[in-house]
N, C-alpha and C positions, 0 to 999 in steps of 0.2 A: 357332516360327512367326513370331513378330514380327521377332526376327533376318534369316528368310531374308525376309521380304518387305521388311526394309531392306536387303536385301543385294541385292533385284531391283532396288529403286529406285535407286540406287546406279548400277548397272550399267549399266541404260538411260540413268539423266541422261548421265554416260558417250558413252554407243552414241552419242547424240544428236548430239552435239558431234563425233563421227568421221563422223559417214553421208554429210556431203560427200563424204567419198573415196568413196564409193561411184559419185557422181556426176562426180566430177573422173577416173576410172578410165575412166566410159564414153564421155568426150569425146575424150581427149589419144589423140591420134596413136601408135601403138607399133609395132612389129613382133617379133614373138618369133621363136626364143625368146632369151631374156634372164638374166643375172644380178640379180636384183633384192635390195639390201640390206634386214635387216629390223631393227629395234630394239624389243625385249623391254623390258616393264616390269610392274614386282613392287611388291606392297605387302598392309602387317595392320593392321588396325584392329578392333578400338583397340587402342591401344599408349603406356603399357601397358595389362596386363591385370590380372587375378586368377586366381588356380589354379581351373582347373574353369571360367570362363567365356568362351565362345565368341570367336573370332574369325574374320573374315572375311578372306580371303585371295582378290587379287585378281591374275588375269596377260590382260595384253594386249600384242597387238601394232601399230604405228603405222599397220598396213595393215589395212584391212578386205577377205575374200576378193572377187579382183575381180569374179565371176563369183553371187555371194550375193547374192540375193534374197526376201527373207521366206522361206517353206518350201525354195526349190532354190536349186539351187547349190553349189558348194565350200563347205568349212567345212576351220581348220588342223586337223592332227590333230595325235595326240603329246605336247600341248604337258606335259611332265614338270616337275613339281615337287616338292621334295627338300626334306623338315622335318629339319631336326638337331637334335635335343633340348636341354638344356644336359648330360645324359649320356654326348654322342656316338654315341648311337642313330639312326640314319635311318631313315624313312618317306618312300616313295615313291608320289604319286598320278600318275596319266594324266589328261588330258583330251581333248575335243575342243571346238574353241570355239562360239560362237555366229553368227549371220551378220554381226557386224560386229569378231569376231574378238578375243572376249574370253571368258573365263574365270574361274570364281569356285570358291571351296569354305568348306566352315565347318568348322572346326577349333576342338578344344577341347585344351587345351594340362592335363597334368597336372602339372608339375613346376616350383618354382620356379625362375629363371634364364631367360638369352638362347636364344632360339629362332633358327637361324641358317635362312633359304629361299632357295631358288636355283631359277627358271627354265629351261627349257631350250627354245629353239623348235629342235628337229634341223632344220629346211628340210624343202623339200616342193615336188615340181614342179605344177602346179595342171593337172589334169585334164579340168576340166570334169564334175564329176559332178551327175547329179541336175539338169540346165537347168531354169531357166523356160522354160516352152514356147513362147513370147511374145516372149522374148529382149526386155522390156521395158525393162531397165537393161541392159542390152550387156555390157559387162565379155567376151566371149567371145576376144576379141585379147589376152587376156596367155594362156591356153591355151596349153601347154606351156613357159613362163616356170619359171623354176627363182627361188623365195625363201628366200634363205640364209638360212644357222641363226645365231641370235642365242641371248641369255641374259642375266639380271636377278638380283642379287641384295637382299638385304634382313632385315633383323633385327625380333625385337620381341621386351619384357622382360617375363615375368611373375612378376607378385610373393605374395606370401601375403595381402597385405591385398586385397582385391575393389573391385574400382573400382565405384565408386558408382552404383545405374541413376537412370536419373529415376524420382522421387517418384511412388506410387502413389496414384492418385484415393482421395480421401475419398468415405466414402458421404455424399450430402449431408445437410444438420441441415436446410436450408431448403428452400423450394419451389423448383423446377426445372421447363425448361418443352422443348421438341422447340422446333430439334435439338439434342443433346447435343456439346458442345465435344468430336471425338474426342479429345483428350489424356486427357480422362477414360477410358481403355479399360478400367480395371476395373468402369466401371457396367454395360457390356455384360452384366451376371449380372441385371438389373432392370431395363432398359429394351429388352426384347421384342417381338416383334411379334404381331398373330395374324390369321390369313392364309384360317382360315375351310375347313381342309381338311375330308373328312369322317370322322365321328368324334373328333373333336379335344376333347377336354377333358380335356388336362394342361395348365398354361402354365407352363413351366418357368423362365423368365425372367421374372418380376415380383415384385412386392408384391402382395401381396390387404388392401382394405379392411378395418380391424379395428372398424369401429363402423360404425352405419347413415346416416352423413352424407351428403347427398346435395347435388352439386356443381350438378347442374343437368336438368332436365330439358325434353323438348322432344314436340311429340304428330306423331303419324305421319298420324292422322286422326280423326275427330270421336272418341271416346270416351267411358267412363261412362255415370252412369242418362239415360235421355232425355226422363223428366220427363215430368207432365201427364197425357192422359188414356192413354198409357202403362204408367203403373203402376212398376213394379218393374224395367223392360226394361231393357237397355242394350243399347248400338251392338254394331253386329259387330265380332266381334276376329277374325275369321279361325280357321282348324282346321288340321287336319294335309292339308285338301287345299289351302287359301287363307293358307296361310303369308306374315303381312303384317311380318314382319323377316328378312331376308334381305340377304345369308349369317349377317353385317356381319363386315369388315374392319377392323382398325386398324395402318396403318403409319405411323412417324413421328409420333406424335400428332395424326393425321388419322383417322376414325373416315368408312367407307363405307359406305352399305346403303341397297338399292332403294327405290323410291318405291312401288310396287305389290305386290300378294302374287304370292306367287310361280308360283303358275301362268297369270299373265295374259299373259302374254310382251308386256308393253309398256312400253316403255323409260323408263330415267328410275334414275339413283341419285346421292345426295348425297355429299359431303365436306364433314363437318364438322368442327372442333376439339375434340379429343377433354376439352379442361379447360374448354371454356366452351359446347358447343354447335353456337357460330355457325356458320354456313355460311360455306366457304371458297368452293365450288363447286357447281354443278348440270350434269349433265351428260344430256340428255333425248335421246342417240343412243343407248344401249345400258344393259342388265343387266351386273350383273357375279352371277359364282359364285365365285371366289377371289382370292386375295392369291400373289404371288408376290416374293420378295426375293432375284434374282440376282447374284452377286458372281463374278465376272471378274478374274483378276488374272493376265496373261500380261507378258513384258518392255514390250511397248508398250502395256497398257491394264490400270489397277489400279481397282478401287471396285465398290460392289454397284446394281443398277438395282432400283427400285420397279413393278412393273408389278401391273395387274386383267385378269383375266381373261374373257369370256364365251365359254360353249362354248355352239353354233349344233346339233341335233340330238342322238341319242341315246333315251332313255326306251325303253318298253313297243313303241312304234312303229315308233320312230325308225331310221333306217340304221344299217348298222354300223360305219360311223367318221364321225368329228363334223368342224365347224372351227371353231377355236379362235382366236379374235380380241384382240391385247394390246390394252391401252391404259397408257398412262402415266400413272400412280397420282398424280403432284403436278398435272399438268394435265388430266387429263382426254381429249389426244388420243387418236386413234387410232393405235397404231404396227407391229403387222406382224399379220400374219395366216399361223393354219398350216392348210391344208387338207389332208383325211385323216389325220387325228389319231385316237387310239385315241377309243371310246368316254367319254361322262361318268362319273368315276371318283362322282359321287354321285347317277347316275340310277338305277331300277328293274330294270337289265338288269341278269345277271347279268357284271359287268365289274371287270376287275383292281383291286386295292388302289393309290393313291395314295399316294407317300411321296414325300420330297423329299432329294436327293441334300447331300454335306456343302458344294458349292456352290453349295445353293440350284435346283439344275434338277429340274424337276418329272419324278419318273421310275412308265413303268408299267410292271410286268413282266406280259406275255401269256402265257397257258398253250396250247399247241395239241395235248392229249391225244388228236387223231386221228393228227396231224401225227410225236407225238413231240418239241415242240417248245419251250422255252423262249425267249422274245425280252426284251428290254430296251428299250423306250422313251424318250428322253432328248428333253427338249424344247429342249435347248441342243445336241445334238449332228447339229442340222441344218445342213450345209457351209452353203448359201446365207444364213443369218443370220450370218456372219463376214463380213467387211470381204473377203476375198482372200487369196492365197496369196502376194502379191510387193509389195515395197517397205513403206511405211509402211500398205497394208491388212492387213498380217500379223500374225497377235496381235491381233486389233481383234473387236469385237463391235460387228455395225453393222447391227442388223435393222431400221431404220428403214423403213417405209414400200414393206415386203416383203409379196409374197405366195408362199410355202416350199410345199413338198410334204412333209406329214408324215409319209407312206411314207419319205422317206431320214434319219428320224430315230433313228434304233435302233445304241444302241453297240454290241449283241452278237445273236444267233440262233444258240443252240447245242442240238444233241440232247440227250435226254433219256431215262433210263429208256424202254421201248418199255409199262410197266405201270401208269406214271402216270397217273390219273386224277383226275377229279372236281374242283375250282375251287381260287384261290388262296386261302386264309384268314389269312394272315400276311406283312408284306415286312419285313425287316428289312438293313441295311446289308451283312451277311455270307451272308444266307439266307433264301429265302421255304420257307415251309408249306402246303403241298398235302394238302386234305384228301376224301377221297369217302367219302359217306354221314351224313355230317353237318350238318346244319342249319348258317347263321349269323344270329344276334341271334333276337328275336323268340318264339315259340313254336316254331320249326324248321320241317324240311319233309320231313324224312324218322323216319318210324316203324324203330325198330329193335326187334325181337324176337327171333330166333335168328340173324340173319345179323350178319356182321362190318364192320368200318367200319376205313378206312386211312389212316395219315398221311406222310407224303413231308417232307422235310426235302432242299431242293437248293441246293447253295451259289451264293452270287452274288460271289464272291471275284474278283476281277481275275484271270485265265488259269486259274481253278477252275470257271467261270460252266456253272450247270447238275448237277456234281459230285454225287453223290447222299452226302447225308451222313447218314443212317438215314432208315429204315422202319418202322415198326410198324402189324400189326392187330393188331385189339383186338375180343377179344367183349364185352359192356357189364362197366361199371366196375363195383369193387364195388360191394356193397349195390343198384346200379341194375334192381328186376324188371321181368323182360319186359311188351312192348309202352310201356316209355317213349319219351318223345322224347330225345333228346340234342342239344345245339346248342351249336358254339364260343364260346366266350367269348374275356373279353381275354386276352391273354398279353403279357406284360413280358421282354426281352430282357435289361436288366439285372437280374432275377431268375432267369432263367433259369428260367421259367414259364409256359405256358401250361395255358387250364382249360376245362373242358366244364360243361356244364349240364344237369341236367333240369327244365323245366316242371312235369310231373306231381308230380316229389316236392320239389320248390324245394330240391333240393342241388347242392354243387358238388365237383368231384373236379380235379385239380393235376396238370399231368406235364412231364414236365423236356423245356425246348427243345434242349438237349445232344442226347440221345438217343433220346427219345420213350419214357422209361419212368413209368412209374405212380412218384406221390410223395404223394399221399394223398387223402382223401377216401372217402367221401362227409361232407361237413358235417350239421351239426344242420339239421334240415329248417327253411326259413321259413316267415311264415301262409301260410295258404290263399290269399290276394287275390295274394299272389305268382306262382300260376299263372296270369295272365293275360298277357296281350300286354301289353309296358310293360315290363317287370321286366328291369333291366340292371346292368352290373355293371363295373366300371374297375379298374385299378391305379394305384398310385402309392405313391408312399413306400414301396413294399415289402409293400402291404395289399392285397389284395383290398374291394372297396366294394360293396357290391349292395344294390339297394331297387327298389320297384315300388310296387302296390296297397294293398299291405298296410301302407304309411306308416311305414316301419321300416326305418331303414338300417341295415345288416350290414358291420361290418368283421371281417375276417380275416386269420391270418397268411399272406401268399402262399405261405409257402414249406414249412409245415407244414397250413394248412389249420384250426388252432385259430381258436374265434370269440375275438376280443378285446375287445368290446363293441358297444354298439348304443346308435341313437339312435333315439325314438320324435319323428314327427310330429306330435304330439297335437291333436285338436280343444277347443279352451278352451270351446265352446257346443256343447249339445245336438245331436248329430246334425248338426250342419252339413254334415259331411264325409262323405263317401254312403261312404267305405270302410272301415269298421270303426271308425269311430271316431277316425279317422287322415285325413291328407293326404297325398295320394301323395306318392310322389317321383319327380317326371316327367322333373327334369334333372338331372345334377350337374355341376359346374366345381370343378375344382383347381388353388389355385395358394397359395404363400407358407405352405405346411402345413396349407391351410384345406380345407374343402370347403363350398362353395359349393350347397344344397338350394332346388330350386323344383317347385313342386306345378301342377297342369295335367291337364288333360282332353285327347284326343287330338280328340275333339269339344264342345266344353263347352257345357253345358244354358245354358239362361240363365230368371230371374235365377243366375248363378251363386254357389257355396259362399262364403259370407263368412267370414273368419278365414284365407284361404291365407297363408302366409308367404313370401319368400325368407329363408334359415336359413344363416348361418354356424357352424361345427363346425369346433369344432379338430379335425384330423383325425388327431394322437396318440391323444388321447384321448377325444372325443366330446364333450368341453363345450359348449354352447351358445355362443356369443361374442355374436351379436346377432340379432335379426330385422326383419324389415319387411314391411307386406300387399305382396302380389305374387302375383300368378297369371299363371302360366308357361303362356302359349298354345301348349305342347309340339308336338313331331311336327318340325314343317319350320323351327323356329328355333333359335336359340342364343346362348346367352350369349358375351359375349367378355369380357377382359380385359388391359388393358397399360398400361405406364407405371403400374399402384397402384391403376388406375381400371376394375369390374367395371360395366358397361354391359349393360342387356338391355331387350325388351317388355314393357309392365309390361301387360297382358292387362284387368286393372280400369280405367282408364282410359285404354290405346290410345298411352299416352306412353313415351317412353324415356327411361330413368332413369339417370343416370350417378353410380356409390357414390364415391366416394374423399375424402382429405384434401384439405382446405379451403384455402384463403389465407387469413391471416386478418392485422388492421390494429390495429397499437397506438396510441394517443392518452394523453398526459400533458400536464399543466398547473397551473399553481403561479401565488401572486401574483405580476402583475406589478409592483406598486410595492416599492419598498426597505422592509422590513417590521423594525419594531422587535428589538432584539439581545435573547436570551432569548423573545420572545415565539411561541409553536405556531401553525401553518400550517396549511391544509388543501390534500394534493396531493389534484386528483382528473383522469379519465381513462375512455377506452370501450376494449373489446378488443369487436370483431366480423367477421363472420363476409364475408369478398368475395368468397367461388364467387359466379358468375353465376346460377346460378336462385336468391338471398337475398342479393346484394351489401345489407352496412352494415346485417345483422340481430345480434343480440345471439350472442356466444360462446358454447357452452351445453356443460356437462360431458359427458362419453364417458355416464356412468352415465345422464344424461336423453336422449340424444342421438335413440331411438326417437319416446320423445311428442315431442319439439320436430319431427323431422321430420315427422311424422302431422300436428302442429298447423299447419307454414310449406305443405305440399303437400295433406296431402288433407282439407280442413276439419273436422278435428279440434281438440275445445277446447285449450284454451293451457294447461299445463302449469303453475300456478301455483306450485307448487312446487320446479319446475327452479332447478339449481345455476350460476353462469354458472364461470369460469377462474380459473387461481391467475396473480398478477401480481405480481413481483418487485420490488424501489422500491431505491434506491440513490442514495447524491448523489455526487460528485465533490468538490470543494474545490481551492482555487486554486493546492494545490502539488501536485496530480495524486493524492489521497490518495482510497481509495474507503471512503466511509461507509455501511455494511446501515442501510437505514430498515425495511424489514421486509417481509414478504408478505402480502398480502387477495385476495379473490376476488368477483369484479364480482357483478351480479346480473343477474336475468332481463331487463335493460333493457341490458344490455352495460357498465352504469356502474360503477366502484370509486372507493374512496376512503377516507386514510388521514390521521393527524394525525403530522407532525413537529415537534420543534424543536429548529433548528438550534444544535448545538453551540457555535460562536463568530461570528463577523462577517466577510464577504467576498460573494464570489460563489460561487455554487454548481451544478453542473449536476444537472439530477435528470434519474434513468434510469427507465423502465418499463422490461419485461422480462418478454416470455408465450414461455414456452420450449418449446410446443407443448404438443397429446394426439393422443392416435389417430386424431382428428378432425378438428385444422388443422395447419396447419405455424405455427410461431414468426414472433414479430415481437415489435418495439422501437421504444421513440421517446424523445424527451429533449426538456428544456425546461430554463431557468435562472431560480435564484433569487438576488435580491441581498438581504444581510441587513446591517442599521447596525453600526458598529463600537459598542461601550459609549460613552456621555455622561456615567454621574456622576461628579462633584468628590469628592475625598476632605477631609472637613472637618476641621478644627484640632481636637486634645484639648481637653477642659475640665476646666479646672484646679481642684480642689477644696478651699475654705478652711478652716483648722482654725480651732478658737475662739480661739487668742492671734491668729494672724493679723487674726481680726475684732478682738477688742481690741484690738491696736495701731494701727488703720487709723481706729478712732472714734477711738482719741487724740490719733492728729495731725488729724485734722478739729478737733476742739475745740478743740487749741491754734490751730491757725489763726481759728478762729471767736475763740477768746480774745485772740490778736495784734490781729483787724480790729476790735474792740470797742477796745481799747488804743488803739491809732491814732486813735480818732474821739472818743475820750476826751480824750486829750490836744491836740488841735485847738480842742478848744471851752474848752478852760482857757486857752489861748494866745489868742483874740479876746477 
């Protein structure tokens, strides 16, 4: 993939540089017909190569067809190219070129040695097929001109050693922020989008938050107790008919969703920054319902467009086709508009499943079981949103400031079985699922007793579209006694499973998407609270997931139908929780191996149950990971997550809550005066916390991370006993030598602080170093110390006397005292 779309690129820079002749063809004077010279040219890259990896081979001729025009016109044909092994083996391709008369292929070379290629343009007298109708670029006066045959040859080596690719993006160690530098393209597995379709809670492209840190949060409208002669009340949060978060969208670390609940139909939704909150934009002309992320990559236009959606019509009421209005996801304008568009794929009606194509185009498949009919809806494959069929509008995606007919949107309408009935229940890339007499979601809608219920399996294959690839009726599954409900469940296409359900007896039964044969079930029955409306069920990782009423979530093997464990919702206080004992499980979101549990009423009493949680669960195994109070104002909202960062309503007080890792700011400092040689130091320093809803609060352990958050957001006492970070200490030394001072761990104030002393004398740099937790991402800082070289003298030996040496030393004292007496002696004799 990456190859061929350097190999478009390529090819058009190329085109670009020739297309004058396109132009200089429709001016010049000629009169045919004519001999016209041509000159071929050939080339491989790279060169060299390595065995087994790819080259691109490229042939053009100096002429571009004179008559080619985006979609019409001539095109060379023929154009033959001849690989010669270094075996002496040949391989022969055909081509035919492009409108500006180039050629490409990708070859993968198996053998070490010279690869020998040879060209061949046979000639071609130019026809005129296929005109612009328009005759907008001319070219029609070379028409019957004869272009002689040329040819090109060209070599390239390949070796046993593999030529080196560029370097593959490192997962980042540090905070990272939208938009992502593409050179990085292996992050693409963790920086995701989520677009807000319905049903939607796998996110297979991110990170999920592993502790309950929270980044920032922001209120949607008043919420919480309301105080006073009140009592116990709190504001309204909206139900499952006054849905006040909606859809939310998050593309590019831009986070979207309405200003109003969702059945007000009155305009108004934000873009904000999905790492800090802030408002990027407000946009007070429209709703949005989805996220769309289209990518386009034709020879003249490569990249993906951001666009929001609102669909106009639809519901219980509503007409039977909508119009669906873009707007540009970074600004906010309005950019085209489709009228008679299918149905809203997330209203009340019964209307086709939404899936999205592998680029990116929103597609609906229509069932028309009077008709006999299967259709394909493609929201990109409407002519009039192209640029044109001729010149540089060809290849182009250019729905600006259109208003399309969305009747001429449909890639295919093919028959169908003439026995097909009853609604689509499944769409998947290869195949939708046709199922009558079966319930979807919910508690069902069809009672079965002794009658039969069918499923339809019809391929959506490119030139297969519609193809019946089995059938099965089916009298109830086992173990299921008469007069239950039965209702589809999820099915996973890379498990090759889908599952049914029954309400009455809360089990579930498995059958293969292959073939539509029974593969196991009936499961161990759930509680009782499980028969209620509520009670749902997902795939992922290969499990089946189910919980409802009953505050108990159920995991299974998809593919056998074994339970593999359970997690209970537990109420920590007396009866709080009206269901059993338990907190439902009103939502779930999956992503990063997690699953993601929020509790919720479909209409919530008020004063509402205290103690609800949002609940992370390893989703291997069922552990607990963390929690947070959180009441999920279920039914019309939804969690999202992306970028690492799970965002939802928080129902208790009306705010939205954004989970992920932190920023967080290192600080170190050391005396600054020149500090005596030998003498111990004290480094000290803060490590805290810079998400914007606590910018420059204290770093606090993964382990405290619950109460510190309950104490910064919802006025809960302060955690006296919280732990804060480990902090790394290290000094430098002035011949680049790194000396370990050692590690401590700040405290509840963000402070740390450690005793050094320095080794010998010089200048020294000292390092902090917070190498992150599940909570913040890493940081460092540095500070310098200067320490005195040594001062003391080294003193003279002292010389120790023996006793002759003192004897000797009184003797000559004496004799001199004896001499000076002598002297004074004899002077006084002499006067």
């Amino acid at each position: 993939m990456k190859n061929r779309q350097f190999a478009i690129f390529i090819l058009i820079l190329i085109a670009s540089m020739t297309t004058s002749a396109i132009f200089i063809s429709a001016v010049t004077a000629h009169t045919p017909p004519q001999n016209i010279p041509t000159f071929a040219y050939l080339t491989a890259a790279p060169n060299p190569t390595g065995v087994g990896q790819q080259v691109i081979i490229y042939m053009w001729l100096d002429k571009a067809p004179p008559t080619a025009s985006g979609a019409y016109g001539d095109r060379w044909k023929d154009f033959t190219l001849t690989i010669t092994k270094p075996d002496g083996t040949a391989e022969i391709q055909k081509f035919t070129s492009d409108p500006v008369g180039f050629a490409w292929f990708m070859y993968t070379p198996t053998e070490v040695g010279t690869y020998q290629l040879k060209f061949d343009f046979p000639g071609q007298t130019l026809e005129g097929e296929n005109l612009d109708p328009f005759n907008f670029f001319g070219g029609t006066e070379y028409i019957g001109d004869y272009y002689m045959p040329s040819s090109s040859t060209a070599s390239f080596t390949v070796q046993q050693t593999q030529v080196i690719p560029y370097p593959s993006a490192e997962h980042p160690a540090g905070y990272w922020d939208s938009p992502v530098n593409p050179e990085n393209r292996e992050w693409h597995s963790f920086t995701g989008n989520w677009l807000a379709t319905p049903m939607n809670h796998v996110a297979a492209y991110t990170e999920g938050p592993e502790t309950s840190h929270i980044l920032w949060t922001k209120p949607l409208t008043f919420g919480g107790l309301v105080g006073g002669e009140f009592g116990d009340a709190s504001y309204h949060d909206g139900d499952a008919y006054e849905g006040k978060w909606f859809p939310p969208v998050i593309i590019n670390g831009v986070l979207f969703y309405d200003k109003y609940p969702s059945n007000f139909n009155i305009p108004g939704y934000y873009a904000v920054d999905l790492r800090t909150g802030k408002e990027i934009y407000y946009n007070n002309n429209t709703r949005i319902n989805f996220g769309q992320i289209y990518y386009y990559n034709t020879p003249n236009q490569h990249g993906a467009f951001a666009y929001l959606w609102t669909v106009i019509g639809g519901g219980f009421f509503g007409p039977p086709t909508t119009t669906w209005v873009c707007y540009d996801a970074f600004s906010g304008d309005r950019w085209y508009t489709i009228t008679d568009a299918p149905p809203a794929p997330f209203s009340f009606v019964s209307t086709p499943q939404i899936t999205y194509g592998v680029d990116g185009s929103i597609l609906i498949p229509q069932l028309d079981a009077v008709s006999h009919r299967l259709a394909l809806w493609n929201s990109s494959a409407i002519p009039a949103l192209l640029g044109g069929a001729t010149g540089s509008n060809y290849w182009t995606w250019r729905p600006y400031n259109k208003v399309v007919d969305g009747k001429t949107g449909y890639s295919w309408n093919v028959s169908i079985p003439a026995d097909v009935t009853g609604s689509i229940s499944f769409v998947f890339p290869d195949k939708v699922i046709i199922s009558s007499g079966l319930g979807m979601g919910g508690t069902g809608f069809t009672f079965i007793e002794t009658m039969n219920y069918t499923i339809w399996a019809l391929s959506m294959k490119p030139g297969e579209q519609g193809k019946l690839l089995w059938k099965q009726t089916y009298n109830l599954p086992a173990g299921a006694p008469k007069g239950v409900t039965l209702n589809m469940g999820p099915a996973s296409e890379e498990d090759g499973v889908f599952t049914i359900r029954s309400s009455q007896t809360m089990q579930w039964w498995g059958f293969s998407l292959n073939d539509g044969r029974y593969l196991w079930g009936p499961t161990e029955p759930q509680v009782a609270w499980d028969s209620l409306v509520g009670t749902q069920g997902y795939i992922a990782y290969g499990k089946l997931y189910s919980g409802g009423y009953g505050g108990i979530l159920y995991c299974y093997d998809v593919k056998t139908g074994n339970r593999l464990w359970t997690y209970r919702l537990a109420d920590s206080y007396y009866l709080e929780a009206k269901w059993g004992g338990n907190y439902n499980v009103a939502n779930m979101l999956f992503a990063d191996g997690k699953v993601y549990l929020f509790s919720g009423e479909h209409s919530p009493d008020d004063p509402k149950e205290r103690g609800s949680l949002l609940r992370c669960v390893d989703a291997q195994t069922g552990q607990e990971l963390w929690t947070f109070p959180f009441y999920d104002p279920s039914w019309a909202t939804n969690p999202a997550i992306a970028d690492g960062i799970l965002v939802h309503f928080n129902a208790y007080d009306n705010r939205i809550y954004a989970f992920g890792k932190g920023q967080s700011a290192t600080t170190v400092s050391a005396p600054q005066t020149v500090v005596p040689a030998g003498a111990a130091i004290m480094i000290t320093g803060t490590i805290t916390d810079q998400s914007a809803g606590a910018k420059g609060t204290p770093a606090i352990a993964d382990e405290d991370m619950g109460a510190w958050m309950k104490y910064l957001y919802l006025q809960q006492p302060c955690p006296t006993d919280a732990q804060g970070v480990p902090v790394k200490l290290s000094a430098v030394d002035q011949n680049g030598n790194t000396i370990p001072i050692g590690t401590t761990t700040s405290d509840i104030y963000g402070n740390y602080a450690i005793t050094w002393t320095p080794p010998s004398g010089g200048q020294f740099k000292i390092v902090a170093s917070f190498e992150g937790t599940k909570s913040y991402w890493p940081s460092s800082a540095s500070t310098t110390l200067g320490v005195a070289e040594s001062t003391t003298e080294t003193e003279e030996p002292t010389t120790a006397f023996s006793i002759v040496d003192t004897v000797i030393i009184l003797a000559v004292i004496i004799a001199i005292l004896l001499g000076v007496i002598n002297l004074v002696y004899i002077k006084q004799i002499k006067k």
